[in-house]
C-alpha positions as CSV (number, residue, x, y, z in Angstrom):
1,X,90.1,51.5,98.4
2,X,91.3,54.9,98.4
3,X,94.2,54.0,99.1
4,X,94.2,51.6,96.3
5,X,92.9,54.7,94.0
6,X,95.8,57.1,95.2
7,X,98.3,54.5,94.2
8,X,98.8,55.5,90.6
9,X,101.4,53.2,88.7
10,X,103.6,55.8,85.6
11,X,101.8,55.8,82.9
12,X,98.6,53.9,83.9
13,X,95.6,55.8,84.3
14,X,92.7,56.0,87.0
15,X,89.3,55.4,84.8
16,X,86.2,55.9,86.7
17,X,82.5,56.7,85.6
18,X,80.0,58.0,87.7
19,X,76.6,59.9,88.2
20,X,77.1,63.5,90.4
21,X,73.9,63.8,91.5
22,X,74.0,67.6,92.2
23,X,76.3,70.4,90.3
24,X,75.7,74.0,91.7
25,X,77.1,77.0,90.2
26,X,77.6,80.4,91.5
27,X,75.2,83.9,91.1
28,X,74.3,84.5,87.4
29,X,76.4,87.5,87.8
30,X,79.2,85.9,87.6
31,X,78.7,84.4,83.6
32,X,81.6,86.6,82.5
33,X,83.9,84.7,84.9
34,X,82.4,81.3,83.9
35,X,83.2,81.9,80.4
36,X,86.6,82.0,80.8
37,X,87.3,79.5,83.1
38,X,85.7,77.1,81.0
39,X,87.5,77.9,78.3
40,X,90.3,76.5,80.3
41,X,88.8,73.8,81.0
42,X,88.1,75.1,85.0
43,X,85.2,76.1,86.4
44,X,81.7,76.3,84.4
45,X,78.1,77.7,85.0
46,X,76.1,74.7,84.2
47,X,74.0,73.6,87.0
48,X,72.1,70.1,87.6
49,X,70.7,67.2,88.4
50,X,71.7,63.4,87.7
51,X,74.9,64.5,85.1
52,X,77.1,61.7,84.1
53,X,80.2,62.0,85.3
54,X,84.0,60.5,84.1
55,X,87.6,60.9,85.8
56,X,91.0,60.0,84.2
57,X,93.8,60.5,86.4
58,X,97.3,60.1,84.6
59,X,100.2,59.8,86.6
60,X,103.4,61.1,84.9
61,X,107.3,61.8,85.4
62,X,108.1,65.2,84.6
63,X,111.7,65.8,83.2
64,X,112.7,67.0,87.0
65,X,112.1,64.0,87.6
66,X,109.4,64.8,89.6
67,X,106.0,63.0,89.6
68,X,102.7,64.9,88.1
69,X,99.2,63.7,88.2
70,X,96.7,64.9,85.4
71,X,93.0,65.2,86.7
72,X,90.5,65.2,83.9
73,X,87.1,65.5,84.8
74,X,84.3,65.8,82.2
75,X,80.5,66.4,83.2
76,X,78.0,65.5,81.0
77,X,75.1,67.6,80.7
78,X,72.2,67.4,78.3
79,X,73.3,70.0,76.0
80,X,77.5,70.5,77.0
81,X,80.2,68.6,78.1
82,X,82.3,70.5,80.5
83,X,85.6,69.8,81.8
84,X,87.5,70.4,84.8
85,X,91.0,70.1,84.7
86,X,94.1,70.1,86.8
87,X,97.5,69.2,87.7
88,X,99.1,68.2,90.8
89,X,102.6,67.3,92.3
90,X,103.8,67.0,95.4
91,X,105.6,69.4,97.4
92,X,108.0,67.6,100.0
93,X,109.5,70.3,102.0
94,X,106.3,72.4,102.6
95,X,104.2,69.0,102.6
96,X,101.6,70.2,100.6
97,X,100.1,69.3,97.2
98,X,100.3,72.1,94.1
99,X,97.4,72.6,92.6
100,X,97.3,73.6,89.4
101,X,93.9,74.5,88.0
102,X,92.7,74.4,84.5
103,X,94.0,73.8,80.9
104,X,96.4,76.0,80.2
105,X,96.3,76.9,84.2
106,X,95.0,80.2,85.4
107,X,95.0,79.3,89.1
108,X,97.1,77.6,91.6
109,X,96.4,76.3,95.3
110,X,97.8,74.2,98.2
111,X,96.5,71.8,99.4
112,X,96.2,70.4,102.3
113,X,94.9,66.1,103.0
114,X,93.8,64.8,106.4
115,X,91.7,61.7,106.9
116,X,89.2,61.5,108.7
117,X,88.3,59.2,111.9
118,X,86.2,57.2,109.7
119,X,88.8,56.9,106.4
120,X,87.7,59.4,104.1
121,X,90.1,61.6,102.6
122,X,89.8,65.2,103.7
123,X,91.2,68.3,101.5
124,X,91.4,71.8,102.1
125,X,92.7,74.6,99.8
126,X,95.8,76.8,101.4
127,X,97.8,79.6,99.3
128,X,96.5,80.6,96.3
129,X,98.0,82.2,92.9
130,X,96.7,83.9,89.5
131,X,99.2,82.5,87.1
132,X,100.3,84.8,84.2
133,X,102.4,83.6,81.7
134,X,105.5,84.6,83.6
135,X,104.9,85.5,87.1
136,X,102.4,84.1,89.4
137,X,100.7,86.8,91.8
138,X,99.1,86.1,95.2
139,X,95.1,86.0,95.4
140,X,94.2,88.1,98.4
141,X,92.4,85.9,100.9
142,X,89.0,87.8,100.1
143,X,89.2,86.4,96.4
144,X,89.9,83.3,97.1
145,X,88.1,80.3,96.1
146,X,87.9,78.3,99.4
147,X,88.0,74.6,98.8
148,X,86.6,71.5,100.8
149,X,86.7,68.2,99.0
150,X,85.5,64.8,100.9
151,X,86.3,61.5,98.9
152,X,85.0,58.4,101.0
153,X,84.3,54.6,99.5
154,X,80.7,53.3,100.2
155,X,81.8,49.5,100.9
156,X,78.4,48.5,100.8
157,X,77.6,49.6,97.6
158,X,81.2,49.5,96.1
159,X,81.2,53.3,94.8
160,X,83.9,56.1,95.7
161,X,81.7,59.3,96.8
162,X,82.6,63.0,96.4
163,X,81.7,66.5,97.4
164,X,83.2,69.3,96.8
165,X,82.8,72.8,97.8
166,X,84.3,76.2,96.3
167,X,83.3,79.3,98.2
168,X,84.9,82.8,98.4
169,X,83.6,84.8,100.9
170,X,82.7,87.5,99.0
171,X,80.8,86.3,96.3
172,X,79.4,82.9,97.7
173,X,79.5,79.4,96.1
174,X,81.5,79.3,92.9
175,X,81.1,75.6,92.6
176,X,79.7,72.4,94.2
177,X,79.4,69.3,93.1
178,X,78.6,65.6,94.8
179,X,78.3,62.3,93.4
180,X,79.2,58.8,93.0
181,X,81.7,56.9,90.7
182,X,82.9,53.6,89.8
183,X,86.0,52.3,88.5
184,X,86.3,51.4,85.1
185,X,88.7,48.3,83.4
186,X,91.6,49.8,80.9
């Protein structure tokens, strides 16, 4: 099933609701941070319980030629929708996937995919960038958001499961999130 969720025809989008049954910010020191990454539809400070949950993923040819894939993640919460954004291509040489975070994108990351012995997919964040408007500038590694995501498929109960984990070393969890989703008919 992941598989089958990976293989995104041009043009034809991913559509899947779901329920994340935990969201975890970071410190409440961090606020001025969370206000503008959400802005940018990145990273938020809204924490919970039981928030509905929707993914689009749009699969695109970029005039290169070369393939993109929009991620558009909304997260319902009782008084804010919250978004959480990003675009991704391939890079063939280096074998990685770039990560670009956030709409218009402040941050970019490699990343890496294993699986795992028992088929879930397995994804790590590598390098890491500030993006300017011209020029993109290395994060050093003690400011950078340190990301674990695990996607599975629960055959028993028909539902793709997530977690993922931001940390920085520094300043501790900047995000977490883990939860269930369907897909949804177009």
């Amino acid at each position: 099933m992941l598989q089958q969720r990976y293989a995104l025809p041009i043009d034809q989008p991913f559509i899947a609701t779901g329920l994340m049954q935990k969201i975890d910010s970071g410190a409440a020191w961090m606020r001025p941070f969370y206000a503008v990454a959400a802005r940018t539809k990145f990273l938020f400070p809204e924490s919970g319980e039981n928030v509905p949950f929707s993914i689009r993923n749009t699969c695109k040819v970029l005039p290169s030629g070369e393939l993109e894939v929009l991620w558009e993640r909304s997260f319902n919460f009782e008084k804010k929708t919250r978004h959480f954004n990003a675009r991704m291509t391939i890079d063939p040489v280096r074998k990685v996937v770039k990560d670009y975070l956030g709409s218009p994108s402040l941050f970019y990351s490699d990343l890496h995919f294993t699986v795992t012995t028992d088929g879930r997919l397995l994804i790590r964040s590598g390098i890491q960038r500030f993006i300017l408007p011209k020029v993109e500038l290395p994060i050093p590694k003690v400011l950078e958001g340190r990301v674990i995501v695990e996607e599975g498929f629960d055959d028993k109960r028909q539902v793709y499961t997530i977690h993922v984990s931001i940390h920085n070393p520094l300043f501790g969890r900047l995000m977490m999130y883990a939860g269930e989703f369907t897909q949804q008919s177009i």
